[in-house]
Every structure is written in C-alpha cells, then in structure tokens.
C-alpha positions in Angstrom: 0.0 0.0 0.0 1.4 3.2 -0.6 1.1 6.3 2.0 -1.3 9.4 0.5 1.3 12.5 0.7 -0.9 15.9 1.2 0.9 19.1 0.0 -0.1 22.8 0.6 1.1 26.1 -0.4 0.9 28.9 2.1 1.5 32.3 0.7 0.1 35.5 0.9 -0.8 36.3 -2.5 -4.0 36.6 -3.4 -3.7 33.2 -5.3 -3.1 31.1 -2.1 -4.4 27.9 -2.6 -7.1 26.0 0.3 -5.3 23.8 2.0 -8.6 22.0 2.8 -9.4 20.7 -0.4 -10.6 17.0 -0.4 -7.9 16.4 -2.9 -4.7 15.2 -2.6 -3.1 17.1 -5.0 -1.0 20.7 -5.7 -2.5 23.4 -7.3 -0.1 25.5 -9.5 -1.8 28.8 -10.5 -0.3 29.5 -14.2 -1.3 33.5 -14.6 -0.8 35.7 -11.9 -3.4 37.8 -11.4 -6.5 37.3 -9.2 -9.2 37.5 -12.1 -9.7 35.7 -14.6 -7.3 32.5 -13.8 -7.4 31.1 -17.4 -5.5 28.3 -16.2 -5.2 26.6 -13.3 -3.2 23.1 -13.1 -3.3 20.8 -10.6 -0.9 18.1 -10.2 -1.5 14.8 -8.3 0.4 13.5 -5.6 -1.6 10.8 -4.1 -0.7 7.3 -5.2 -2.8 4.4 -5.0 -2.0 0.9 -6.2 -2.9 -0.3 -9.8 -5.7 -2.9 -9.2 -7.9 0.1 -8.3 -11.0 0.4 -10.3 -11.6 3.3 -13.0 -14.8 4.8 -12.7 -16.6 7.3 -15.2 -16.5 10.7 -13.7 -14.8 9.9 -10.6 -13.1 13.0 -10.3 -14.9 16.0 -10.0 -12.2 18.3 -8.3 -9.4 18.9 -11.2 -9.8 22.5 -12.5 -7.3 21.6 -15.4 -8.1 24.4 -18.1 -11.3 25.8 -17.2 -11.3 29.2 -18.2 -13.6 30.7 -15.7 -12.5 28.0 -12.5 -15.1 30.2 -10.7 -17.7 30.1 -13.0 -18.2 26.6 -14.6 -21.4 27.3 -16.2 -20.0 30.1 -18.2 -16.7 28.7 -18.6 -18.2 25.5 -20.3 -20.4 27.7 -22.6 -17.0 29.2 -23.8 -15.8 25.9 -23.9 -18.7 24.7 -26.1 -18.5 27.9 -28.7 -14.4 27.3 -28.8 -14.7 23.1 -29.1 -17.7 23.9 -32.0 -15.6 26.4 -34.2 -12.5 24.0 -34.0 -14.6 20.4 -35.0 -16.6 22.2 -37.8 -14.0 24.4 -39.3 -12.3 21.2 -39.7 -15.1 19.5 -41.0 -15.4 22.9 -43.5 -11.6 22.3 -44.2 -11.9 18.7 -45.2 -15.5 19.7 -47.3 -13.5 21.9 -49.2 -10.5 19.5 -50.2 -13.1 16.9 -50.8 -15.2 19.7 -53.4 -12.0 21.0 -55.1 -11.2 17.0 -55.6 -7.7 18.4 -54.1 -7.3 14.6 -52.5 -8.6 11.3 -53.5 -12.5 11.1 -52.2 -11.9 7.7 -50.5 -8.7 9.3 -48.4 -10.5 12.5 -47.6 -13.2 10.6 -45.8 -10.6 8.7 -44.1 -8.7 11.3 -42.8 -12.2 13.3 -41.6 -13.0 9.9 -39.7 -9.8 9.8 -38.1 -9.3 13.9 -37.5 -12.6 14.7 -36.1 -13.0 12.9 -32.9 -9.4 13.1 -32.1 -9.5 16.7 -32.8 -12.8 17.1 -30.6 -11.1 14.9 -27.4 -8.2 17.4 -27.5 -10.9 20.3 -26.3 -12.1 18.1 -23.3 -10.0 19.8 -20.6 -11.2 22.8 -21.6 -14.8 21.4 -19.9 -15.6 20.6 -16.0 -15.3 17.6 -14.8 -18.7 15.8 -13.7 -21.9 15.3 -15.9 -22.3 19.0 -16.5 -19.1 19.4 -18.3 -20.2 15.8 -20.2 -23.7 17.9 -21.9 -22.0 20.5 -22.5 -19.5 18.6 -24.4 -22.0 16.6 -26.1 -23.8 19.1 -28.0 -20.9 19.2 -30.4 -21.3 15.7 -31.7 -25.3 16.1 -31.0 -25.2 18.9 -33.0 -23.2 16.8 -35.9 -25.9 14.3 -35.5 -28.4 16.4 -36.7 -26.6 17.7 -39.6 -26.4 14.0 -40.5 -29.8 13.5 -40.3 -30.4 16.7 -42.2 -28.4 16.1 -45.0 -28.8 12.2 -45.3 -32.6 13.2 -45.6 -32.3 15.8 -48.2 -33.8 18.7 -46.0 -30.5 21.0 -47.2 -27.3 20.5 -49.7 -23.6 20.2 -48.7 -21.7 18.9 -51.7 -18.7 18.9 -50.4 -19.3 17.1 -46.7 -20.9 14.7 -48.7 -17.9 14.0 -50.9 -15.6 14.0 -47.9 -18.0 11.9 -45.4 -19.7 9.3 -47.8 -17.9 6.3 -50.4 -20.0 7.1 -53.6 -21.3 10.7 -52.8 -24.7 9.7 -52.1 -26.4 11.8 -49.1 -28.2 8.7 -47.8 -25.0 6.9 -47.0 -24.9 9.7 -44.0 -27.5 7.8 -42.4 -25.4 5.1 -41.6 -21.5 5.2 -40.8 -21.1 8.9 -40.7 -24.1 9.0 -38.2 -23.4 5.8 -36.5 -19.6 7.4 -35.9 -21.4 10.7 -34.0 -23.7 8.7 -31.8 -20.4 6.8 -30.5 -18.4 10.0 -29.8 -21.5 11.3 -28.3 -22.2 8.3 -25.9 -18.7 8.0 -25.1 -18.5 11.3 -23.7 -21.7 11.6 -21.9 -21.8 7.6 -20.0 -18.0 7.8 -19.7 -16.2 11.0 -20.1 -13.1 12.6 -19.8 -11.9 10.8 -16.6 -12.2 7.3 -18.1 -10.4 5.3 -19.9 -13.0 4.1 -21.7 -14.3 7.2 -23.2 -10.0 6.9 -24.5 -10.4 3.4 -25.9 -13.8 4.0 -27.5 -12.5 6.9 -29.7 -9.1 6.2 -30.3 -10.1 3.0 -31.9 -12.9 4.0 -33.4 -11.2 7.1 -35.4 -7.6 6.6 -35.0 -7.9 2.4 -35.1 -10.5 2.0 -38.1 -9.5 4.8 -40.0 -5.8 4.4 -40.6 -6.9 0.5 -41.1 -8.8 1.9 -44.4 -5.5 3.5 -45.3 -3.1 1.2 -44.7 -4.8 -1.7 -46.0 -5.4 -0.3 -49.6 -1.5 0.8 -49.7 -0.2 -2.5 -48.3 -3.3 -4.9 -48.1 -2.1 -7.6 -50.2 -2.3 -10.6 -48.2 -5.9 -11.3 -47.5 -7.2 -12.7 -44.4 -8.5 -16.3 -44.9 -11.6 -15.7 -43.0 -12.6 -12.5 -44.7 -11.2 -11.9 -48.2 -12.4 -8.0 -48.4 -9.9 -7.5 -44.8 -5.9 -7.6 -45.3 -3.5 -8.6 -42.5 -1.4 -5.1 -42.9 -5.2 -3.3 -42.8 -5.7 -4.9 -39.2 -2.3 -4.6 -37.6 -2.1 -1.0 -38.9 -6.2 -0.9 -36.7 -4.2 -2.1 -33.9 -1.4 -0.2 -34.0 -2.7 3.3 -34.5 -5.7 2.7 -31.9 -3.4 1.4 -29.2 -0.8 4.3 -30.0 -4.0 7.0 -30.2 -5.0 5.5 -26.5 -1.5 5.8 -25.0 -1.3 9.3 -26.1 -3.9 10.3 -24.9 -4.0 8.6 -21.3 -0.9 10.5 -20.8 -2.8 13.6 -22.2 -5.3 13.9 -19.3 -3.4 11.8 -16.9 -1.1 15.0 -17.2 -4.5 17.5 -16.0 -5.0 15.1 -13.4 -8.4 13.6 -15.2 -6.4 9.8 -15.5 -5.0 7.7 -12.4 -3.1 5.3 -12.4 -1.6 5.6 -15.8 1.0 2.8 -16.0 2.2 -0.3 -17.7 -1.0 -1.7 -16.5 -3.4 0.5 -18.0 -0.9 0.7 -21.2 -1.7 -3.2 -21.3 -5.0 -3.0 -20.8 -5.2 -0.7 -24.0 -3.6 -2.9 -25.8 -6.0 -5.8 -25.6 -8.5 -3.4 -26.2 -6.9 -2.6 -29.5 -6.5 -6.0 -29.8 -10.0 -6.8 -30.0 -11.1 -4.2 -31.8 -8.9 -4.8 -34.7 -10.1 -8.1 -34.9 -13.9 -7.2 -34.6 -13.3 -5.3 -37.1 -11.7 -7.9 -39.6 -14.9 -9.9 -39.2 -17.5 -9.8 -41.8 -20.2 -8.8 -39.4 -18.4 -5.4 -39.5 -19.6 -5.1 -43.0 -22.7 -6.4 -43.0 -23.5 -4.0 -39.7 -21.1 -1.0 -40.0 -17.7 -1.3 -38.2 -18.2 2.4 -36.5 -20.8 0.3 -34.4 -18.9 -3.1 -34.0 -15.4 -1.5 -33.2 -17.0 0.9 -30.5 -19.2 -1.6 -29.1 -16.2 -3.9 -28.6 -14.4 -0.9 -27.0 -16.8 -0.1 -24.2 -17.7 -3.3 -23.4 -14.1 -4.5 -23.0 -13.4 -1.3 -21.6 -15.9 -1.8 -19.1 -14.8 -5.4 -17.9 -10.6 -4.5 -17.5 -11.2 -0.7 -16.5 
C-alpha cells in the first residue's frame, strides 16, 4: 500500500491555494493575477496501487483548463463555442478539399474519420469535470448528428461534406457510418467522459484504429485474411497499432491535468488488448454487414468496461 502525501502552499498572494481541499493534490496557479485565472493546473500527488478500479466521472475536483474555474457554467459555454468552431472548421476544411477533388475522395473521408473525434477529445480539458461538463461537451457531436440527419434526408445541400463523409457521394449513406460514428463520440462522452479510460479506448479505436486500417490496408493490403477476403492482414495490424498508439497518447494527455490515475504499464496493457480486439472485430465480416463504426466501438466499451 502506498502512503497518501498531502501538499499545501501557504502564501500571501491573493492566489493562495485551500489547504482544505478533499484532494490530494497541488495546485499551481499558471497566470498571476486574481481575475480571470485562465489556467489553473493541478498536479497529483496521491498514489494508489494499480488494481484500483476506473470509474466514469470519478473525479470531479481537477480545474485543469477551465477558463472561468469560478464560474463553470460560463466557462463551459465558452468551452462549447471554442470546441464547435474548431470540429466544424475542420469538417469545413476537409469539405472543401473533398469539393475542389484536391485529394482522392476515399482518403479524404478517411482522414475526416480519423481527425474529427481526435480533434474534438483534445478540447475536453477545456470542460468541467462531472456530468455538466459531459452535456455540454455533447452538444458538439449532438449537434453533428443532426446535420447528419439533415443532409442524409435531403432537408439541405452540402456537396462537399458529402464527398468528404460518404464512399460514392450519395447523401443517404450519412444515415449510416457517418451518423453511427457521431452517436459513438456522443455516448462516449456523456456515459464515460473525460476521466475514463474508456471514453480513451472507445475513440481512439474508433477514429484513429479504423481509419488508418482503411488507409493502410489499400497501400499495403495484399495478403488477405483467410476468414474475410475484403480484410488484409497489414489493414488490421495498422487498426491495432494506431488505436493502441491514439490510446497511449492520450492517457498520458489527461493523466497530465489530473483527469487519468493510475496511468501505467498496466493500464498501457490494458489498451492494448482493447486494440486488440477491436482490430479483430473489425476484420470480421459482421463489421460489413452491420457497419464497423458500431462493432469497433461496441467492442471498445464493453471490453473497456470489464478490464477498467
């Protein structure tokens, strides 16, 4: 068992943090002056041993980037308007490469697949921690969701995120991976959320996993796999790869605002059978005949859920 270590910081600046907080952990103001603290990092210094449990939203006192610490409410609005300009001026970026014809169509919508969510994740810090910051955060891929709907429907025209999100260009193929792909980013971050794992797993292999297994295996995908001929053997170890690398990165990413414990060689191992499995999910031909952007995330939370 290891022995908790409690660290506070007495000073007479305005900025002095409470010694009383719950936490066991050191807060490290980053601007000096009393309003607004844009950024206030805390570092953790309790240590517990690795065959705790991982539990969605389990920490609730991390400040991490909050912009408004004193404010959540308005801080994760602002955190909502930045998150929203950054995920659809990419999505208006790759529309416009995918109009112009700059890139192959096929390429284009696998680089959006893989961009998007791991583009979106990056912005999660700037929410609070707890099921607030989770809605808030939601309404980005809700909001994409919608637009799917819309435009897979007909109700408005979007030429070119129809080139860059759909195989043959037709709008009615947005009713099925495109939208199946923002209902997974969307329940990841509402039933798991920034301080599990799981939420890491679920989109890392979804977007980083499946889409570079796309890219790889039409490069390099010459040997077949003898239960699925349409699947290569380069296409599922480049899945594997990228989606364990994607979920390593990104433990340590908020493991270093405090949002992930624990964030060893167990938890690195733990990805990797995740990865694993997804990759091989994925090789199956029931990912065809359903739509891997449901098989690969299913797999991922429900592995997830049984090693985290």
């Amino acid at each position: 068992m290891y022995t908790k270590k409690s660290f506070s910081l007495i000073s007479s600046s305005p900025l002095a943090v409470d010694s009383s907080s719950s936490s066991s952990s050191l807060a490290v103001p980053c601007f000096f002056s009393r309003i607004p603290r844009f950024l206030n990092l805390r570092i953790a210094t309790s240590f517990k041993s690795t065959t705790s449990t991982y539990h969605p939203r389990s920490l609730t006192s991390p400040l991490a980037a909050l912009m408004f610490p004193e404010n959540t409410v308005l801080s994760d609005v602002c955190a909502t308007g930045i998150s929203g300009v950054v995920a659809f001026s990419c999505l208006g970026f790759w529309g416009e490469i995918g109009k112009r014809g700059i890139l192959d169509q096929k390429l284009i919508r696998k680089l959006v697949h893989i961009n998007i969510g791991l583009v979106f994740m990056l912005c999660w810090p700037l929410f609070s921690s707890g099921l607030q910051g989770a809605l808030f955060a939601s309404l980005i891929p809700g909001l994409n969701i919608i637009r799917m709907l819309l435009l897979g429907l007909g109700v408005y025209q979007d030429e070119g995120t129809i080139k860059s999100m759909s195989r043959h260009g037709d709008r009615r193929e947005l009713l099925k991976g495109p939208l199946y792909y923002a209902l997974s980013i969307t329940s990841a971050c509402i039933f798991y959320w920034k301080t599990s794992p799981i939420a890491i797993a679920v989109i890392c292999n979804l977007c980083a996993g499946d889409g570079m297994a796309d890219i790889v295996g039409r490069r390099l995908g010459t040997e077949k796999l003898p239960y699925n001929r349409n699947k290569s053997v380069a296409g599922s170890i480049g899945m594997a790869i990228a989606g364990f690398s994607a979920s390593v990165a990104y433990m340590y990413y908020f493991a270093s605002f405090g949002y992930i414990q624990n964030s060893g060689w167990d938890m690195i191992i733990r990805f990797f059978i995740i990865s694993i499995a997804s990759a091989f999910v994925e090789s199956l031909p029931i990912s065809t005949d359903i739509d891997d952007n449901l098989t690969v995330s299913l797999t991922s939370a429900l592995l997830g859920t049984l090693l985290f």
